[in-house]
C-alpha positions in Angstrom: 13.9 -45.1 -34.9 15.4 -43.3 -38.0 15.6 -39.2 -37.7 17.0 -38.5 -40.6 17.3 -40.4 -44.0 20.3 -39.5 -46.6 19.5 -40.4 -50.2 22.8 -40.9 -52.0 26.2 -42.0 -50.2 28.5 -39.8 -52.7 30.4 -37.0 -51.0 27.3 -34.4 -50.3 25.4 -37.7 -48.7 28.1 -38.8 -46.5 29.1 -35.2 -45.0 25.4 -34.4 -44.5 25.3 -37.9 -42.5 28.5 -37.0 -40.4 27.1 -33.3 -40.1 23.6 -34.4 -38.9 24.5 -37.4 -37.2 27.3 -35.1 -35.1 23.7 -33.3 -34.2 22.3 -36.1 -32.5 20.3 -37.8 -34.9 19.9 -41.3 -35.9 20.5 -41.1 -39.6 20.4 -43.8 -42.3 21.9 -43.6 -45.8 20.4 -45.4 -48.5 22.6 -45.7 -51.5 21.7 -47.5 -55.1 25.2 -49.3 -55.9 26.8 -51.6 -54.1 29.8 -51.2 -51.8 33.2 -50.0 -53.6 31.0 -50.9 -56.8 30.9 -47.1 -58.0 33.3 -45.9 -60.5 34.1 -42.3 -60.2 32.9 -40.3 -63.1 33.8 -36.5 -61.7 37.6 -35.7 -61.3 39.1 -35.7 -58.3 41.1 -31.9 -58.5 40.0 -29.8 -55.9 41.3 -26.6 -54.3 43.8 -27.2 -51.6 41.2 -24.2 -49.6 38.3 -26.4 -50.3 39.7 -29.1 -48.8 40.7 -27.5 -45.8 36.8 -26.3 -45.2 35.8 -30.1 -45.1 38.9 -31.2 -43.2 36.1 -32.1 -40.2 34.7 -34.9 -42.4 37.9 -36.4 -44.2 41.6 -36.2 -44.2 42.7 -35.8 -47.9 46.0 -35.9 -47.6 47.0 -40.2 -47.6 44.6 -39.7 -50.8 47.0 -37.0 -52.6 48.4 -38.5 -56.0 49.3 -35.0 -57.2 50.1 -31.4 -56.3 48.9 -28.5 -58.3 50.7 -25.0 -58.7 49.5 -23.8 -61.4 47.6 -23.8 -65.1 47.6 -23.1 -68.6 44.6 -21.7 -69.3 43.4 -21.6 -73.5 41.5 -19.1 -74.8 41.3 -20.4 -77.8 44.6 -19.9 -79.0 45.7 -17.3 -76.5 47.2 -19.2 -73.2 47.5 -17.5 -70.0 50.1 -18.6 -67.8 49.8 -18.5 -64.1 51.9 -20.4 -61.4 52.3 -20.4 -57.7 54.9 -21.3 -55.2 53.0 -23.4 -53.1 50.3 -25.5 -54.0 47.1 -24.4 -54.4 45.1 -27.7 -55.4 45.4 -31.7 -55.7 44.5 -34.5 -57.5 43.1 -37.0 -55.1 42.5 -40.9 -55.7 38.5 -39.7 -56.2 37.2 -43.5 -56.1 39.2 -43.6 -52.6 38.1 -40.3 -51.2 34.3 -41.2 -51.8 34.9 -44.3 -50.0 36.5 -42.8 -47.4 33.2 -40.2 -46.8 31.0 -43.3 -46.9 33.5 -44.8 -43.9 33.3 -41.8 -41.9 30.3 -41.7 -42.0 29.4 -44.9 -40.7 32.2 -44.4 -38.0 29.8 -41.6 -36.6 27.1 -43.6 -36.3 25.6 -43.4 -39.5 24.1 -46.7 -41.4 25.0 -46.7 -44.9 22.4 -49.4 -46.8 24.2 -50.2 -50.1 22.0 -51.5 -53.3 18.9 -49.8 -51.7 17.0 -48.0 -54.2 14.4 -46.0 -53.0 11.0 -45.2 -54.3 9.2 -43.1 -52.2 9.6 -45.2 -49.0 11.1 -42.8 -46.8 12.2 -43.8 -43.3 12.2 -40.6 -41.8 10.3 -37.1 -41.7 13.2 -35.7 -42.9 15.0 -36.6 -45.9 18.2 -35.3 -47.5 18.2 -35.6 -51.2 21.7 -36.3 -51.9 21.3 -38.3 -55.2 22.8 -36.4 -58.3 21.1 -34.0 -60.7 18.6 -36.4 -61.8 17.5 -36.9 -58.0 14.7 -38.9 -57.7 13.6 -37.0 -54.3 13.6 -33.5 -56.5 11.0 -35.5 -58.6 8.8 -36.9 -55.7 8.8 -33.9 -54.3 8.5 -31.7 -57.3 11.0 -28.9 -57.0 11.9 -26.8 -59.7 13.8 -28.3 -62.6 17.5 -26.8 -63.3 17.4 -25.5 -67.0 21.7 -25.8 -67.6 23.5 -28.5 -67.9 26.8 -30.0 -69.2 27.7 -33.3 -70.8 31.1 -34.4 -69.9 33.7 -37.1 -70.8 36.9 -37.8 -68.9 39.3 -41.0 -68.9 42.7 -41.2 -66.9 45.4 -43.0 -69.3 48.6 -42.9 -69.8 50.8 -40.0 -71.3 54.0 -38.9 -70.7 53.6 -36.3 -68.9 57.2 -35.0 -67.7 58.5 -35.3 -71.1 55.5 -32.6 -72.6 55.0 -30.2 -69.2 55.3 -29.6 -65.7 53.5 -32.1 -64.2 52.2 -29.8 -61.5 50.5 -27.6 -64.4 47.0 -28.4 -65.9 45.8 -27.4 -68.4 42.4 -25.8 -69.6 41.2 -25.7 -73.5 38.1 -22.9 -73.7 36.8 -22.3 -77.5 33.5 -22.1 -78.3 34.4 -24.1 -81.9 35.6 -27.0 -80.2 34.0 -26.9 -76.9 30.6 -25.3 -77.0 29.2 -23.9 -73.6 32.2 -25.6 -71.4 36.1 -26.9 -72.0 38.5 -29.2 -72.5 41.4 -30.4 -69.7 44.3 -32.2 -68.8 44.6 -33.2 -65.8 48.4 -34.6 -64.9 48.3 -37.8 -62.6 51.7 -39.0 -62.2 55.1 -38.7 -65.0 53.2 -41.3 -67.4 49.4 -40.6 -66.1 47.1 -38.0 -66.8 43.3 -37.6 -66.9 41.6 -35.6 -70.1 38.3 -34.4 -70.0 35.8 -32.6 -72.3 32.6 -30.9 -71.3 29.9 -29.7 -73.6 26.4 -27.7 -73.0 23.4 -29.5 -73.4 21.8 -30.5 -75.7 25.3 -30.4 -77.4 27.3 -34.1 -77.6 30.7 -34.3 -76.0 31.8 -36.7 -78.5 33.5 -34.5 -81.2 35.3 -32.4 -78.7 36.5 -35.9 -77.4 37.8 -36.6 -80.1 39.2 -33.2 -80.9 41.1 -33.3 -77.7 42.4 -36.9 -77.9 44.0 -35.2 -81.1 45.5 -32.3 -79.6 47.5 -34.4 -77.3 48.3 -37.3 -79.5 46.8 -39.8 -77.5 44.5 -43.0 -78.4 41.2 -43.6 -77.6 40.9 -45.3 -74.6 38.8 -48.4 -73.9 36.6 -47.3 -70.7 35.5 -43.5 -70.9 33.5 -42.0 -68.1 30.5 -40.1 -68.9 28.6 -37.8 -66.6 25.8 -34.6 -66.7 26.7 -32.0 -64.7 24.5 -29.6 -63.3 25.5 -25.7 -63.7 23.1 -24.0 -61.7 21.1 -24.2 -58.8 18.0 -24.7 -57.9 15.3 -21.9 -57.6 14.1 -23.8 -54.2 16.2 -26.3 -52.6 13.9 -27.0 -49.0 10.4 -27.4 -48.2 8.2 -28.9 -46.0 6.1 -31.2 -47.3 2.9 -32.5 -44.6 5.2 -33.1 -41.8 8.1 -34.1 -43.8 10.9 -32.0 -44.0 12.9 -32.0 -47.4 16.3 -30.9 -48.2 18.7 -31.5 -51.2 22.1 -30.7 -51.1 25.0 -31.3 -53.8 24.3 -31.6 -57.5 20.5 -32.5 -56.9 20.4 -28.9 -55.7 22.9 -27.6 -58.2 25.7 -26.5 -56.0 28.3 -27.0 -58.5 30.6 -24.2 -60.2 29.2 -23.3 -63.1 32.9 -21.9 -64.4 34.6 -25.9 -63.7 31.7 -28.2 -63.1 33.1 -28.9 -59.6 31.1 -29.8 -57.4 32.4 -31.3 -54.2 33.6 -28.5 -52.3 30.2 -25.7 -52.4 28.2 -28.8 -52.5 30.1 -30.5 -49.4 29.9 -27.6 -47.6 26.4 -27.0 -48.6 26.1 -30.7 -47.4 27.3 -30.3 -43.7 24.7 -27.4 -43.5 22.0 -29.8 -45.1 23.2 -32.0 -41.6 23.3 -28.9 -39.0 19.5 -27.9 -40.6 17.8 -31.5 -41.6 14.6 -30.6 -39.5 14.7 -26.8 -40.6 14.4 -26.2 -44.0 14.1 -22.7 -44.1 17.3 -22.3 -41.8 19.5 -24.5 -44.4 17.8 -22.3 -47.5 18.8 -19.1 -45.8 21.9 -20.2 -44.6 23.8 -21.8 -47.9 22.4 -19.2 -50.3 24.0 -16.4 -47.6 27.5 -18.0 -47.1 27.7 -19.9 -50.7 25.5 -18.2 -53.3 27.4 -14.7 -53.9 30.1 -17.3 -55.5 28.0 -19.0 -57.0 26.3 -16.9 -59.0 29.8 -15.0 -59.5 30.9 -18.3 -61.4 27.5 -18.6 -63.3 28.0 -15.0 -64.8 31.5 -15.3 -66.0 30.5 -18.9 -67.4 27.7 -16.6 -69.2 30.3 -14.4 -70.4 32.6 -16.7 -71.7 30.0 -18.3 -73.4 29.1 -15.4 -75.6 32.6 -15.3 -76.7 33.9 -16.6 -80.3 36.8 -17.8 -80.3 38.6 -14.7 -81.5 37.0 -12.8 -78.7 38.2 -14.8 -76.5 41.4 -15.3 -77.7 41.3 -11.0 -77.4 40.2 -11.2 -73.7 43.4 -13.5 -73.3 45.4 -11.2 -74.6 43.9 -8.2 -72.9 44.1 -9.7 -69.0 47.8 -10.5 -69.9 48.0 -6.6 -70.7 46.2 -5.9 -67.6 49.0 -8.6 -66.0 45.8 -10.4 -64.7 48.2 -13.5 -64.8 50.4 -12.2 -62.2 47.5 -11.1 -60.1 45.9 -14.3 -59.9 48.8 -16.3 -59.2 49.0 -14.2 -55.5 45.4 -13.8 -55.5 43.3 -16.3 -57.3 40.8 -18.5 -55.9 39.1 -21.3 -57.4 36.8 -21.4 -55.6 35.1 -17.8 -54.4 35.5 -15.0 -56.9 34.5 -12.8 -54.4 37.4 -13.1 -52.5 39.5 -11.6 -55.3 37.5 -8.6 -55.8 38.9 -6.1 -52.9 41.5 -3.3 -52.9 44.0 -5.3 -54.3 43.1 -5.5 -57.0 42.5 -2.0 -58.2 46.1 -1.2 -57.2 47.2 -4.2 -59.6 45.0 -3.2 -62.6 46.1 1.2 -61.6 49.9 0.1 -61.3 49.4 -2.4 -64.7 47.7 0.7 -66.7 50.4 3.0 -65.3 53.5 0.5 -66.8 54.3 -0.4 -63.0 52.6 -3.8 -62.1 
């Protein structure tokens, strides 16, 4: 007898198997592709905090291939610098670190079903919809459309990355000309390996700021380029009970994705492992994620908004303006990608008193 069936066995599928099979549950995950068949079509950077907070479901560090301490980030021509002793994110193998959610899972107990596409024929009274931002259980079920999303393209090829930058720098390319509603990046891999990427509101193409960043860099186009959409915000309603089934989604088919990066693995895992700890309460996982996760959440969707309305002479203004403020210097002791609202304490209104004064 199945308690709890997972649709999806990406990162947000597996950790809410482990999380609700750690519960007690008999849980089944149903996923479309076959085993070690996916190709990985989000990067693999994350924050080295965000991994810690799912260090119960995987250890990240065999899957390391880089460490991150710091980034170049361009406001349209304006770059602001910041850099940090330690590190404060990786770039994991993300084709490896999937695979290695999917195992854990199924080391707790959990049965994963690979080339199993569901349509409609649930195995359990509660379900976990787990299965992207075009989730088929959303639709079934019909919750609420998300209005914003982002069309990206990313390949990892070679480029010599020593001989052009620190390797432990990324970078980050925001204009409105050349990347409408999102950015460009560079990603380094290894000395001669790097990943680019370009993302671009909907119903905008990614195509020309493909090709405009392939051009910045120098590099040639690439034979296999990974497309994706990208949900940037979440759903109105993510729960429901539905007769006596019980309905959750969790990870991009609920939108829990940073609306400023497009990442999505860290809110959404730990939105995931909540999704787990509440599959036969769907009030108590509403209420709980939207209380520990949305703050930051909506934090990244309003200076997404704001950056948006920018030209790219405003924004190359606001550039110059935080460097003024030493916003740089601030951020590389304070920053966090991942919760804004962490940032926003006493700190720093000393910073931006002591930067106004000629101190800081």
């Amino acid at each position: 007898m199945t308690d709890v069936h997972v649709i999806g066995a990406g990162p947000a599928g597996s950790i809410a198997a482990i999380a609700a099979a750690r519960r007690g549950h008999a849980v089944v995950v149903s996923e479309q592709h076959g085993e070690g068949s996916r190709h990985a079509t989000c990067s693999g950077l994350f924050s080295a905090e965000g991994l810690v907070s799912l260090s119960d479901f995987i250890d990240y560090r065999r899957l390391v291939l880089n460490r991150i301490k710091g980034a170049d980030i361009h406001f349209a021509d304006e770059v602001l610098s910041v850099r940090t002793k330690e590190p404060v994110a990786y770039v994991c193998d993300r084709h490896a670190f999937d695979a290695a959610l999917a195992d854990n899972a199924e080391s707790e107990g959990a049965k994963v079903v690979y080339n199993d596409m569901v349509k409609g024929s649930f195995r359990a009274d509660c379900v976990i919809g787990a299965d992207g931002p075009s989730s088929s259980v959303a639709k079934q079920f019909h919750f609420p459309p998300m209005g914003r999303f982002v069309c990206t393209m990313k390949a990892v090829m070679e480029y010599e990355v020593a001989a052009k930058t620190d390797r432990s720098v990324i970078s980050m390319h925001l204009s409105q000309r050349r990347f409408p509603g999102f950015f460009g990046w560079m990603i380094p891999h290894a000395d001669d390996l790097a990943e680019f990427g370009v993302g671009v509101a909907l119903p905008g193409s990614a195509g020309a700021a493909w090709d405009h960043l392939l051009g910045m860099y120098g590099v040639k186009k690439p034979r296999k380029v990974a497309s994706d959409i990208i949900p940037v915000e979440p759903r109105r309603m993510t729960s429901m009970q539905h007769g006596k089934r019980k309905v959750l989604l969790t990870g991009d088919a609920a939108g829990q994705v940073k609306a400023t990066t497009g990442g999505g693995v860290i809110f959404g895992g730990n939105c995931a492992a909540l999704a787990g700890k509440h599959a036969d309460n769907p009030h108590g996982y509403e209420l709980e994620w939207r209380t520990r996760f949305g703050p930051d959440l909506f934090l990244h969707r309003k200076i997404r908004d704001h950056l948006d309305g920018l030209p790219d002479e405003h924004l190359a203004g606001l550039a110059r303006h935080l460097k003024r403020l030493r916003l740089d210097s601030y951020l590389s002791k304070h920053g966090s990608m991942d919760k804004p609202t962490r940032m926003i304490k006493p700190q720093m209104l000393t910073h931006l008193a002591r930067a106004l004064a000629g101190i800081e």
